[in-house]
N, C-alpha and C positions, 0 to 999 in steps of 0.2 A: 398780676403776681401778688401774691400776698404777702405783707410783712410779719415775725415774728418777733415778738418783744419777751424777754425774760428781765427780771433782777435778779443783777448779782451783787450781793449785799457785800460779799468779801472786797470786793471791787468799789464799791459805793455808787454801783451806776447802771443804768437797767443798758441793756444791749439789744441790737436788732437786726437780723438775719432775714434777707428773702428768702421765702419757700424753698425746703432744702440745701439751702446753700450753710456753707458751713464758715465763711469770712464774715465776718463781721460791717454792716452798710451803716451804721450808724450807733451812738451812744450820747447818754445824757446823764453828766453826774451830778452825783445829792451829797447832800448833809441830813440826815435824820436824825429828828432824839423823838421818844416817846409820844409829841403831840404836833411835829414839826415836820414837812419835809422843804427846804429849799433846792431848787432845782438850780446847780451852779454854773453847768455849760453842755453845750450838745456839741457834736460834730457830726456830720455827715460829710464823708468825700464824694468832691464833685462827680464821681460816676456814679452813685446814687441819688446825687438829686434829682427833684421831679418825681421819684419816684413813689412818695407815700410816705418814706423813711421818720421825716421829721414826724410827719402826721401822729404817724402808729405809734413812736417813743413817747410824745406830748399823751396821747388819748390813753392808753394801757399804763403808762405811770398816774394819769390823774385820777382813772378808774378806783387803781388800786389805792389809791391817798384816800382818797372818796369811802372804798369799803372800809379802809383802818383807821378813819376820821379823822385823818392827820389834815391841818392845815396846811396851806400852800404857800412859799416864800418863793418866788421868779425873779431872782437873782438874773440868769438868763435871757439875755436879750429875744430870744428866739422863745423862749418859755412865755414871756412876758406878753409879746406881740402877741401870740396863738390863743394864749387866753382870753384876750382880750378881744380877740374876734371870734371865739364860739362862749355866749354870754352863757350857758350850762354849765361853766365850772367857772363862771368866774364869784358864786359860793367859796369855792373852798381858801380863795385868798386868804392870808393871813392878815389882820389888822392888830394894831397896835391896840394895847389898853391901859397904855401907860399917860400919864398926862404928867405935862411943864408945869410946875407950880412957879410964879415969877417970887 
C-alpha cells in the first residue's frame, strides 16, 4: 500500500494518509523559517506501524528540505535516528557556525 505525504503549513506539519484513505496514519511537526526546517515530533498510531508511515513522512519531508535547501534540525528522536541510517541526507543536517570564544 502506498503512503501519501502532504504539508500542511497552516498546521506546521506534513501528514500522511495510506492510499485513499482519508484518516490520517501519521504526522511529523516542524518549525521552519526561511533557511531552517527542525523536525519536532512525529506520531504514528500503533495501527499503522510497520507500515512505511514513519518511512514516507521522514523521506517526502527531507526531499522537500533538500529541493528548498533548507537545512535540517532533528529535534525528533525518530527524525534523528532515520537520518542517521540512510547517510543520503544526512547532507542536509544543520551544523552550527557559531564558535566559544573562552
Amino acid at each position: 500500500m502506498t503512503v501519501e505525504v502532504k504539508d500542511v503549513p497552516k498546521a506546521r506539519r506534513y501528514e500522511a494518509r495510506l492510499e485513499g484513505g482519508s484518516e490520517i496514519a501519521g504526522i511529523a511537526e516542524y518549525i521552519r523559517t526561511a533557511e531552517l526546517i527542525a523536525f519536532v515530533h512525529t506520531e504514528v498510531p500503533s495501527r499503522y506501524e510497520g507500515q512505511g508511515v514513519g518511512a514516507a513522512l521522514a523521506r517526502a519531508s527531507l526531499d522537500e528540505a533538500r529541493s528548498a535547501n533548507l537545512r535540517v534540525l532533528a529535534i525528533c528522536p525518530f527524525y534523528a535516528g532515520w537520518i542517521a541510517r540512510h547517510p543520503e541526507y544526512q547532507d542536509l543536517l544543520y551544523q552550527s557556525r557559531s564558535k566559544v570564544h573562552d
